[in-house]
Each structure stands twice: as C-alpha cells, then as structure tokens.
N, C-alpha and C positions, 0 to 999 in steps of 0.2 A: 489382560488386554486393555490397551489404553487408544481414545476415540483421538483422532489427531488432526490438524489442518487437513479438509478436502485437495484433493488436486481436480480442478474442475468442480462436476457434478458428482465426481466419486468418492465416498469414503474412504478414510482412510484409517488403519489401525498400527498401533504396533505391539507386537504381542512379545512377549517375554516373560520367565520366571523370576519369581520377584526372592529371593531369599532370606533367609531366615538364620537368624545366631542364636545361640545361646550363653548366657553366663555360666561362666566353670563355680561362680561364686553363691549365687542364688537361683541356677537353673532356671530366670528367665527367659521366655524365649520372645524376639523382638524382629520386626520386617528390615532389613536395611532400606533404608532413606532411598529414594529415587527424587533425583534433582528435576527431572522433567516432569513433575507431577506431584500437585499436592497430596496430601496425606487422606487416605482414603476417596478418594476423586476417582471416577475411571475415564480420565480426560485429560488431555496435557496440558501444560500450561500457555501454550502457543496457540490448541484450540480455543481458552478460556481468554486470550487476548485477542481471536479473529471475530468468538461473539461478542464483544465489547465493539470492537470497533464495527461490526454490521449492526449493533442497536445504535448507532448514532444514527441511522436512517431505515431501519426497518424496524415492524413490532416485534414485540416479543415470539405473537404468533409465527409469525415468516420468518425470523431467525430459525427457531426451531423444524420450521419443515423444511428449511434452505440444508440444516446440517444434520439433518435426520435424528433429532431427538424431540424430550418432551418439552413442552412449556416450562414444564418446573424447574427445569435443569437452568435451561438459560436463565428463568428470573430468579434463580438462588446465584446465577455468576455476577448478573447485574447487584443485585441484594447483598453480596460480600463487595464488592466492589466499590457501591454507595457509601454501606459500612462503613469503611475501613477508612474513606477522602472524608465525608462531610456527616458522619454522627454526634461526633463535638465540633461545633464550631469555635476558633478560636474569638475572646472576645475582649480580647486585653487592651486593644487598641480601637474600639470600637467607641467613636464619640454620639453620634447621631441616629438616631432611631423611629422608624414607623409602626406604629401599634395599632391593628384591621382585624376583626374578625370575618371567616367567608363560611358561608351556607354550605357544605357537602352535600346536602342528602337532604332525602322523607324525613320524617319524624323530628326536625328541628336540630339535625346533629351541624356542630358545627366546629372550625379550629379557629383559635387566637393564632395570627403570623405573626412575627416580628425580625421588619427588616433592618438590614443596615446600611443608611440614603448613604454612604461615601461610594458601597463597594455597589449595591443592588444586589447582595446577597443574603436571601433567610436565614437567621439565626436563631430563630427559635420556632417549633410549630405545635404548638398546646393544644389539649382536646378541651373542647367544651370553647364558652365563651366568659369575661366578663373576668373580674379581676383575680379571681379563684385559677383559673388556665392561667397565671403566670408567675405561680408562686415558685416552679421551680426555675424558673428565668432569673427570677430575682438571685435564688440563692447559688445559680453559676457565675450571676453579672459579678453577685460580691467576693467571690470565689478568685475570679477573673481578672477583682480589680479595678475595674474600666471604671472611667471619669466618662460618663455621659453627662455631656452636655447641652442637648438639648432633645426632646420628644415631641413630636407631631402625632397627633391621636384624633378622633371626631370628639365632641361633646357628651360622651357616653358616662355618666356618673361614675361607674363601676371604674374604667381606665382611670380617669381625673386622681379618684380616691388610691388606686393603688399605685400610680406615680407618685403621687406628692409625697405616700408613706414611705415606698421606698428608694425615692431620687428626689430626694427633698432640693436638692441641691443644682437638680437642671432646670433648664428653661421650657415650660410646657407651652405649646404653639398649639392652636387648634384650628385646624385644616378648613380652608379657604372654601372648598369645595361643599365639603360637607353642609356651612353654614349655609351657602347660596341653595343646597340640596335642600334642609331642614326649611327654605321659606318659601321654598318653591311648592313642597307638599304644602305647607298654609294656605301657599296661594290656591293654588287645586280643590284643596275642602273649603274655600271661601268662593269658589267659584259654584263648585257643586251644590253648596247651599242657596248662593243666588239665584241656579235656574229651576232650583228646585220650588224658592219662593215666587219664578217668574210671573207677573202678571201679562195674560196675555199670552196666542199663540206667534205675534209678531219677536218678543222679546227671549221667548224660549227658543226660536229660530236662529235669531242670530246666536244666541251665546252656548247653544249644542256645537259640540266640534271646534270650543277653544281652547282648549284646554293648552293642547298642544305648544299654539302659538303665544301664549301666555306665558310658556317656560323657554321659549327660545327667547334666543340674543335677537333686539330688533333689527341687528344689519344682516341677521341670518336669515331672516322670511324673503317669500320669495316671491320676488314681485308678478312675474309671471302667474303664478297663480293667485296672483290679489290676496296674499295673505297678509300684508301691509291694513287694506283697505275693511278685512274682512275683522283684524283686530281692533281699530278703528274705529269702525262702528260699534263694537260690541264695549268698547270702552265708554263712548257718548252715549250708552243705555244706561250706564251702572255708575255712577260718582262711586259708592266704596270699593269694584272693581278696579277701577281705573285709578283711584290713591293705593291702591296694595299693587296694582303692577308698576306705576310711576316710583314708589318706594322702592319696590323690587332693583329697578336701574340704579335708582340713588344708592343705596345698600353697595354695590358694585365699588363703589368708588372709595372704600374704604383701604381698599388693598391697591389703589393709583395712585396714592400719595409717596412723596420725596420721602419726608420723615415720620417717627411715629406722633411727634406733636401735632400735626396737623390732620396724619390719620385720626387721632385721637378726637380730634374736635369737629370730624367728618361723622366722625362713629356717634359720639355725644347729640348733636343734632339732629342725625336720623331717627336718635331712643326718644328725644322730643316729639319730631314728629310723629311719631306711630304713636306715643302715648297720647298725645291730643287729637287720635279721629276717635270716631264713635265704635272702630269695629273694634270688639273684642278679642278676639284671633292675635292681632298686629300687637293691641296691646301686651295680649302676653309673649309674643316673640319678643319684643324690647323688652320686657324683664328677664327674657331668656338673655338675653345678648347683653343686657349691662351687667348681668350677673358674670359672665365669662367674659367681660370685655379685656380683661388681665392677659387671655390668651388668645386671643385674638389678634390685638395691639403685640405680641413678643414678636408675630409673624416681623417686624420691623429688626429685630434681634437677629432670628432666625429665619431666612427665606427660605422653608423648608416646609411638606405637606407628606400628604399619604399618597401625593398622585402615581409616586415608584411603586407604591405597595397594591395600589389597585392594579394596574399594572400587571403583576406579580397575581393576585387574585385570581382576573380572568385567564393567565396562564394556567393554574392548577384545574381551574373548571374545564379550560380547554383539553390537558391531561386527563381529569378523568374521566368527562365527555369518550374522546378518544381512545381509552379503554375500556370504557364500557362499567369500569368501577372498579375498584381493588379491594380484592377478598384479604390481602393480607395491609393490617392499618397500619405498621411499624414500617413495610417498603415502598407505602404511599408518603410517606412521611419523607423518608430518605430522597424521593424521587424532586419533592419539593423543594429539599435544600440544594437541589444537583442544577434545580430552574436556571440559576443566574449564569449558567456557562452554557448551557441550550441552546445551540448557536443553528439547530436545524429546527423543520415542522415535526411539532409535538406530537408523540407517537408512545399509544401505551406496551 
C-alpha cells in the first residue's frame, strides 16, 4: 500500500501486490521495480513532490499533520531532496569568495560559511571555526580547479594565514565593515574607561548613555531627541573622547576615495595621526591597520566585502531560530546551502 496525493482533506492510498521473480539461474528472488515509487518508500513519487512543494511555505511540522504522517517522513523527503541539488557544490567557475564565521549555539559551537559574491550561493559550510574548518574547502577548491581571484574575509589571523597558504595567488580584501566594527569597540572601551575615570557627578552624567551615539553615523542622530546636542556636549568634556570619535569620521573616508593612491595617503595620515595622541587604545589600532593596510587598500582592486555573507548569516540564525534547532547537523547544513534560492519566509 502506497500513501499518494490527498484529494482534498482525504487520504489517499493505492494498494496493490507488488511481485516477485525469481532466477531459473541462481534462484534469486527480486520485487519487480514499480515506476511510481521509489525503492522501499511506502509513498509515491507524486506525494514526495506535493511535500516539496507545501514545504516551500509550510513547516515541516504542518506538512506532516496537512498529509497525515510523521515529521521524519517529510524531513527525510526534504533531506534526499537537498541531497541530491546542493551536497557538492560545483566550484569550477567560481572566482570571488566571502569567508564568516556564525555562532550556532551554547557552548561556543560554531560554522566557517563560504560564500560565492557572483551567485549569493553557500558553498561551503565547516564545523568548527578558524583556519582548521576549511581544510576540506581547500582540497575541493583544488580539485575543482577554480581560479579565485579574489577573497573578502575580516582581520581574523587564522583566515589571513590560511588564504595566503592556499590562494597565494588572489587578492585578499579586508571587509570595510569589519574595520569600522573593530574601532568602534575601541571606541566603546575608551569611552567606558573614561566614565569610569569621571571626575565629578556632572561629567559622569553627561557621558552615561553615550555610548550609542558614539557608534552612529552623525547624520543619523536624531535631532528630535537632542541627540546631536547630547553628543556634543559629552565631546567638550573629554579632548581624548572627542579625538577618537573625530578620528572615527576621518577613518571613514578611506573607502570615498576615486583611487587607491589617494586612498592610500588618506589611510597613511590617519595611522599619523592616531600614533601622535597620547591614547593608547588608538595607538595600537594604527599599528593594527598599517599592519593590514595591504588589504585594506586591495578594496580599490576588489569592490567586494562579507556584507552578502552576513546577509546569509542572519538568514541561517533566522532558520534555526524558527526551528527551534536541528537535531540532525548534516540536514542543517544542506538546508544552508538551499538559503540562496529561498525566495519565501524562513520556515524550519
């Protein structure tokens, strides 16, 4: 008995005997093939394409009580299904690449992603983090062939080290964002320090509750609520405040330049100035950044970042948010690489 498209709310079956041969040669005995149904399945093939297409908009769970079976059932159809489209991805032609790792879970579990900025498709999803999660990406890329020519990654040692060893030969870009992210915490622990040194209940007043407006863009505060005025003020309390958030702007203008030359000597004089204030903090962000200026500066090469790949990130968190978690780690994996054609709300 095989479970078959519903008509309506009603199940439906088709029942028949399924038969049996035998060799006159080796007295095997063998089921004959039924073309409407795979091989040990008690389901037909027309049901196993009606739950594909109701999980484009329903869960897993509601599929199952929609066609009167179990959970397992449907996510072992979804599970061959993923399989079968996006287990290997092809990566012959794949020039341009994003390298992110994203938090899963408790305990510090995490995946290495790597996407592909042409298509916006994952191609690779690594357990663990850090240059170790991408040893077997390496040995498919070279497998594969691909001429990557260029990699957008944050400043993470680990990434750095294991592109240059094995893409010696692309252009390593390091994401725009990241950098602006990495001084914006600076600025935050040089803020927290400040009110922590405040002198006075006048000066720890104003500069509680800046934090905020410290890390936004100034044409984004809001005037309305005096948050222009409120930064403002909290600036004319603090000279090294107010040189790390003026920096901050400046720092910006490296990625608004025409060319990389003049990027170049945008980026050179702000590592000037942060080395000649007295804070420390700044100081060593400018030797962070003249140390990585090489990839910074390629952005001129490469107008390319991780912004598709976070992107992608908060998609999978939204996934498994909205599942609640996947017990099985190999069909969370698949469900990831299926992201970039998920043309509906994410549904575990």
């Amino acid at each position: 008995m095989f479970k078959t498209v519903p008509i309506g709310s009603k199940a439906v079956f088709v029942q028949l005997p399924v038969q049996r041969v035998q060799c006159l040669c080796c007295n095997a005995i063998r089921q004959v093939k039924i073309h409407f149904a795979q091989w040990r399945r008690t389901y037909t093939k027309a049901f196993e394409r009606y739950a594909l297409a109701l999980s484009r908009h329903m869960t897993i769970l509601d599929v199952a009580k929609h066609l009167g079976v179990s959970w397992d059932v449907i996510k072992d159809i979804q599970k061959r299904y993923l399989s079968k489209k996006y287990r290997r991805p092809r990566l012959r032609h794949v020039t341009r690449i994003a390298i992110d790792e994203i938090s899963i879970g408790k305990g510090h579990r995490y995946l290495t992603v790597v996407l592909d900025l042409k298509t916006g498709a994952v191609i690779f999803v690594g357990d663990g983090k850090g240059g170790d999660a991408l040893t077997p990406f390496w040995k498919r890329l070279k497998y594969a062939k691909a001429e990557i020519k260029a990699v957008a990654i944050d400043m993470s040692p680990a990434f750095i080290a294991a592109v240059l060893e094995n893409l010696p030969e692309a252009t390593l870009v390091f994401d725009h964002f990241h950098v602006i992210k990495l001084y914006n915490d600076k600025l935050s622990k040089l803020r927290r320090a400040i009110q922590n040194e405040a002198e006075g209940p006048l000066q720890n007043k104003v500069l509680k509750g800046t934090r905020w407006l410290l890390l936004k863009n100034r044409h984004n505060l809001n005037e309305q609520k005096n948050e222009k005025e409120r930064l403002d003020e909290a600036l004319k309390l603090n000279k090294p405040l107010a040189t790390a958030y003026y920096l901050k702007e400046d720092l910006k203008r490296v990625w608004l330049q025409v060319c990389k030359v003049d990027a170049k000597e945008i980026l050179d004089e702000w590592i000037k100035k942060a080395r000649s204030t007295s804070i420390t903090i700044l100081k060593k962000f400018a030797n962070t950044l003249a140390s990585h200026a090489f990839g910074i500066l390629n952005h001129y090469d490469y107008q390319i970042s991780t912004g598709p790949l976070e992107g992608t990130n908060n998609k999978i968190k939204t996934l498994q948010r909205q599942a609640y978690g996947f017990r099985d780690a190999e069909f969370f994996k698949l469900k990831i690489y299926g992201l970039h054609e998920t043309k509906y709300a994410l549904v575990g």
